[in-house]
Backbone bond lengths (Angstrom), bond angles and torsions (degrees), N, CA, C in turn:
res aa  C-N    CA-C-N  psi(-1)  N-CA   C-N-CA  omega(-1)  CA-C   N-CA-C  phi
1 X - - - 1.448 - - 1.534 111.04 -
2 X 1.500 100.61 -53.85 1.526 92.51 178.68 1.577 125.08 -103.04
3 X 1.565 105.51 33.05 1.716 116.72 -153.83 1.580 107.40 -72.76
4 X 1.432 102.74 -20.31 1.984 86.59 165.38 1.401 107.62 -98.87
5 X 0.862 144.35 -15.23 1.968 135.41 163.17 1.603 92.44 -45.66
6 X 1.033 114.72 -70.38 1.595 139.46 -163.01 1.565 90.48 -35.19
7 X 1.068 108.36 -81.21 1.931 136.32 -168.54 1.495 91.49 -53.92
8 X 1.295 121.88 -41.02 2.361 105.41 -172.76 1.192 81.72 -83.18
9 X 1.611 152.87 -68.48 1.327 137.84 -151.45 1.711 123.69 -53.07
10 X 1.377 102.47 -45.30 1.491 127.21 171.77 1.543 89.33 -54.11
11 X 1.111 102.67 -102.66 1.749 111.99 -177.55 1.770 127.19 -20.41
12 X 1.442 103.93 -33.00 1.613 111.60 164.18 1.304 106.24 -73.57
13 X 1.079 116.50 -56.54 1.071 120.59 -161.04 1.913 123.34 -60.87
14 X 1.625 99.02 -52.28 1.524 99.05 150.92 1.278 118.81 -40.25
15 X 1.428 115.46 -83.53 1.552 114.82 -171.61 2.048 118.42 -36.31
16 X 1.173 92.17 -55.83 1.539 95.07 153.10 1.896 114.44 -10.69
17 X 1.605 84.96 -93.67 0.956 92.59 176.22 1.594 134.49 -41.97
18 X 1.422 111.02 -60.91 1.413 129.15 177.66 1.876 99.82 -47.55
19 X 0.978 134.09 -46.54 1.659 126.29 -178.02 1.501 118.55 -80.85
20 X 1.691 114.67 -3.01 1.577 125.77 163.81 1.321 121.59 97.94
21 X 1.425 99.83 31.20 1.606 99.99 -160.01 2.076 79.56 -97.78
22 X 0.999 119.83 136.15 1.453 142.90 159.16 1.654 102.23 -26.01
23 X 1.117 90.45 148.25 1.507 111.62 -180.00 1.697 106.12 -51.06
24 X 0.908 100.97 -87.20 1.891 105.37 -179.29 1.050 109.29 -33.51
25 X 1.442 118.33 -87.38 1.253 95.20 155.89 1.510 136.20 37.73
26 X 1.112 88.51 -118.08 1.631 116.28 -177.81 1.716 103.71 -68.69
27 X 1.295 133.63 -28.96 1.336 113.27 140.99 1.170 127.31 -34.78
28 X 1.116 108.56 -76.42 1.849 118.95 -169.83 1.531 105.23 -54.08
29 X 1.310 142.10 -50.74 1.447 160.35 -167.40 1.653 91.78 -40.42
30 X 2.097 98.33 -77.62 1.210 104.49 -159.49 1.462 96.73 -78.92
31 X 1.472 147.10 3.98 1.547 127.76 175.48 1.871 93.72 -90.17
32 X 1.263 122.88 -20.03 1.450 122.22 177.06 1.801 112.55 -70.21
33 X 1.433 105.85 -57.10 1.012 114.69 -177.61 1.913 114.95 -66.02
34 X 1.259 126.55 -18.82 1.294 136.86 152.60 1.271 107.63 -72.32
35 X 1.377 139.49 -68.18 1.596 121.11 179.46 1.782 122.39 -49.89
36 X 1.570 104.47 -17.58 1.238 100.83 -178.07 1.362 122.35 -94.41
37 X 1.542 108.43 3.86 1.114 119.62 -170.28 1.936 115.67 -112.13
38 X 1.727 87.43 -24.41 1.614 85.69 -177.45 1.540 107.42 -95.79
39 X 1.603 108.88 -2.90 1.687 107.43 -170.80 1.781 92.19 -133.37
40 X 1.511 92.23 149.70 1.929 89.73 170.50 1.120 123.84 -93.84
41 X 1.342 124.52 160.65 1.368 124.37 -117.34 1.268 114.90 -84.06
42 X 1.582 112.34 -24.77 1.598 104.13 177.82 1.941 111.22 -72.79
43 X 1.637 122.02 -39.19 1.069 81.67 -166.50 2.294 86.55 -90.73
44 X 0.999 124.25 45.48 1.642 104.36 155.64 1.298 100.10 -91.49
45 X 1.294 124.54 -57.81 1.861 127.35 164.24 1.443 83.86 -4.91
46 X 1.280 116.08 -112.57 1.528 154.45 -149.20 1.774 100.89 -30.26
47 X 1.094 90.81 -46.55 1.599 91.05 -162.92 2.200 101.37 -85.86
48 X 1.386 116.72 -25.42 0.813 115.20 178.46 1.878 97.74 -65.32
49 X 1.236 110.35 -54.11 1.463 102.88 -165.85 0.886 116.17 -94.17
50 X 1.789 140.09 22.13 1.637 132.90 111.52 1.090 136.62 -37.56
51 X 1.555 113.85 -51.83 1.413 143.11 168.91 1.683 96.87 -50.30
52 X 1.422 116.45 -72.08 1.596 102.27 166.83 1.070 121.33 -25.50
53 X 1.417 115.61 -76.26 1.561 135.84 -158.85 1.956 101.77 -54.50
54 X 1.031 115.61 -27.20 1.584 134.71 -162.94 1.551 96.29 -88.10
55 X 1.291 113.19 -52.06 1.518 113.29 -179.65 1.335 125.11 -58.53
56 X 1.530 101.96 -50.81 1.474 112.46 171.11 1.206 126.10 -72.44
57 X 1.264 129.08 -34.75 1.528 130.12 135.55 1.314 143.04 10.18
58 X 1.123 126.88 -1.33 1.635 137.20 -136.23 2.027 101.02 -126.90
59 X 1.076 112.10 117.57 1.389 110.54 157.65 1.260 145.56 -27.17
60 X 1.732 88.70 -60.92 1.484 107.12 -173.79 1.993 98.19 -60.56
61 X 1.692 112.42 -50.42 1.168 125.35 175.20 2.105 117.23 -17.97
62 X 1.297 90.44 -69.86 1.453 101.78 -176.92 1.692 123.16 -87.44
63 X 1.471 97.42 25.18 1.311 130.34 169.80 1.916 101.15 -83.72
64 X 1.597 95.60 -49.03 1.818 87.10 -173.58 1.119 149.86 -75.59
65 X 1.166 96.68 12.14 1.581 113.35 -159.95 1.849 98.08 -109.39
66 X 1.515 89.38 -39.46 2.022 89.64 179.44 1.808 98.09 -77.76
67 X 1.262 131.93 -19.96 1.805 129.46 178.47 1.522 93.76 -51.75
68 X 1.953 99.71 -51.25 1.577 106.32 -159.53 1.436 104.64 -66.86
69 X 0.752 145.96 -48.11 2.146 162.78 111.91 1.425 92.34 27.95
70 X 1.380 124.09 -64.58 1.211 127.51 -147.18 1.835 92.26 -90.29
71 X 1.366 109.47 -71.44 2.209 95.08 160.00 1.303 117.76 19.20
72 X 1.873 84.67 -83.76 1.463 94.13 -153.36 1.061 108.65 -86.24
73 X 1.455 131.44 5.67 1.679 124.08 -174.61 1.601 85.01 -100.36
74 X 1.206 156.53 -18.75 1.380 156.51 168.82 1.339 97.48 -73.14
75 X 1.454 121.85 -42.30 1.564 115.05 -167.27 1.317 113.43 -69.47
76 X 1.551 107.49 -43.87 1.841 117.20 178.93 0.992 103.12 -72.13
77 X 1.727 134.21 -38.49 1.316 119.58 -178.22 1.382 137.44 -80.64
78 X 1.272 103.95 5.30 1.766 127.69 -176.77 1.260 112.09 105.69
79 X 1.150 131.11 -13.60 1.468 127.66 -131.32 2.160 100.88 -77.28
80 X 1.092 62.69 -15.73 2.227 89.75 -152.50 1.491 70.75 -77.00
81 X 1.093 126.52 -75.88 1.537 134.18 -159.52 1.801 119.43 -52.96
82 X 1.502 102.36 -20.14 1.206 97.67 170.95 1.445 119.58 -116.78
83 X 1.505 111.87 11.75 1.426 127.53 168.86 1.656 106.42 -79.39
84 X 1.287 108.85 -49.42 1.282 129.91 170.86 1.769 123.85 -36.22
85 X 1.597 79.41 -47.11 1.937 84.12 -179.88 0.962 96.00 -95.38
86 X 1.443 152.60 -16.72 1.701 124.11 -164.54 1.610 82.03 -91.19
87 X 1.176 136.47 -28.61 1.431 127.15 179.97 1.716 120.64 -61.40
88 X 1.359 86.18 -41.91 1.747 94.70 155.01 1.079 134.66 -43.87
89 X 1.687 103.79 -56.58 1.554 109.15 -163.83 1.897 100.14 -85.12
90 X 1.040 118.25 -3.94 1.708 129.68 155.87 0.936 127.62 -50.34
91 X 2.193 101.61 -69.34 1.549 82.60 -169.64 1.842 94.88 -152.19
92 X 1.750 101.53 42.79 1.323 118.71 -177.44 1.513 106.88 -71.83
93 X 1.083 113.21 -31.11 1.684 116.91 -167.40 1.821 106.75 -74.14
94 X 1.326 104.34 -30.67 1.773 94.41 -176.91 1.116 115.61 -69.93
95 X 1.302 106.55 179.03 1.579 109.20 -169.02 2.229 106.74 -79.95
96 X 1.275 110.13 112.82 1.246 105.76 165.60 1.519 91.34 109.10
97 X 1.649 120.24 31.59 1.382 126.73 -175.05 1.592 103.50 -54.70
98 X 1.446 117.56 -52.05 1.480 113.92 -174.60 1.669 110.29 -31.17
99 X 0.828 90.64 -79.18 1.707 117.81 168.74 1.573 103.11 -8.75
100 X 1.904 96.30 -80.93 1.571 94.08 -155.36 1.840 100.07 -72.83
101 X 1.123 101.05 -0.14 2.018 107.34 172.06 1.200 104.18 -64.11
102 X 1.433 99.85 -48.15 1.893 83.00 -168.47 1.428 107.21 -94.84
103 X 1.900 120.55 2.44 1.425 91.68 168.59 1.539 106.37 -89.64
104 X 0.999 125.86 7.63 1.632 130.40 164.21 1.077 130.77 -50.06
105 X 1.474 94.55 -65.64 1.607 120.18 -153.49 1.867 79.90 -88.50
106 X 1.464 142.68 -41.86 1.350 112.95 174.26 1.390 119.64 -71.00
107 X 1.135 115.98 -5.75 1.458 118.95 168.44 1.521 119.08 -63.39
108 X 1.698 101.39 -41.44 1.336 96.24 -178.45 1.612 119.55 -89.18
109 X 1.256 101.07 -15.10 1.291 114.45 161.84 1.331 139.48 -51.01
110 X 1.402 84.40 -34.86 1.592 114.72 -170.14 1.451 107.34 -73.47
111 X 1.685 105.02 -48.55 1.299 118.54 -175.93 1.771 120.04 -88.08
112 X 1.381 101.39 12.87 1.408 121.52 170.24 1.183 106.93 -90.27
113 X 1.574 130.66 -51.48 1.221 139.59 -131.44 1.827 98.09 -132.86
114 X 0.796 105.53 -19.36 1.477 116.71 179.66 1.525 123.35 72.25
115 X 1.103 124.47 10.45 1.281 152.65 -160.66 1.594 120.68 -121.24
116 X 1.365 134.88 82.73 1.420 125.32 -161.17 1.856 96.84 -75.24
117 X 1.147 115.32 -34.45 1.527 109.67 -165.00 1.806 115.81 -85.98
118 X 1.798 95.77 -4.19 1.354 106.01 -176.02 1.692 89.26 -105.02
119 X 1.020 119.50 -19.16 1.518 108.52 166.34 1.806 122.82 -84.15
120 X 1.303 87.41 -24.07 1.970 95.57 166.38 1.065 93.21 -57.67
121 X 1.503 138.83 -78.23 1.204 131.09 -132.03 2.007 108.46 -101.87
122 X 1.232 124.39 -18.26 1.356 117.21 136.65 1.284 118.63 -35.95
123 X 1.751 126.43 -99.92 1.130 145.77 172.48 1.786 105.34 -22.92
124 X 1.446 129.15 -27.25 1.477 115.87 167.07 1.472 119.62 -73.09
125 X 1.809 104.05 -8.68 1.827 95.48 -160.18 1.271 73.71 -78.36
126 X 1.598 141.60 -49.43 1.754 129.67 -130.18 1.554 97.70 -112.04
127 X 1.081 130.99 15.36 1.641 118.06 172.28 1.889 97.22 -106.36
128 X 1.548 123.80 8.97 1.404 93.09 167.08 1.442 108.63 -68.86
């Protein structure tokens, strides 16, 4: 039923790939170039940029940017820097201290900010 959608998406999508264009990319390209091909064009427009509008949409979404906000206002303000050493002086001495430092210091981060994945990626800008 749907064996040529199937066959242009596949087929974009390889070639995509095969000439080096990035993953996303070449997702989005060949899922565009398949919606534009199995539906006409005003409502693929339409429905592609609901589907946008729908994706980006999201709560949790516009949550990450103030975690990242929050980082660097801990990072400039010391906060990062002195989470860092009491995590040190914990459990810096074992073997693979880096390590259990930064699973510390996102721990406490985590439990600062309430956010474990907004503390992954804080806690990665300030432990280079």
């Amino acid at each position: 039923m749907y064996q040529m959608e199937i066959l242009v998406l596949v087929l974009t999508f390889v070639i995509l790939i095969g000439i080096g264009m990035p993953i996303a990319w070449s997702i989005g390209l060949s899922g565009l170039l398949t919606i534009l091909l199995s539906m006409p064009a005003l409502p693929a427009v339409t429905t592609v940029a609901q589907r946008m509008a729908t994706g980006l949409d999201s709560f949790a979404l516009l949550a990450i940017p103030f975690f990242i906000l929050a980082g660097q206002i801990m990072n400039r303000g010391g906060i990062a820097t002195r989470l860092i050493d009491f995590a040190k002086s914990i459990v810096g001495a074992l073997p693979g201290g880096l390590a259990h430092v930064n699973i510390i210091a996102a721990m406490l981060f985590g439990a600062i900010s309430g956010s474990a994945a907004a503390a992954a990626s804080a806690i990665g800008g300030f432990m280079t």
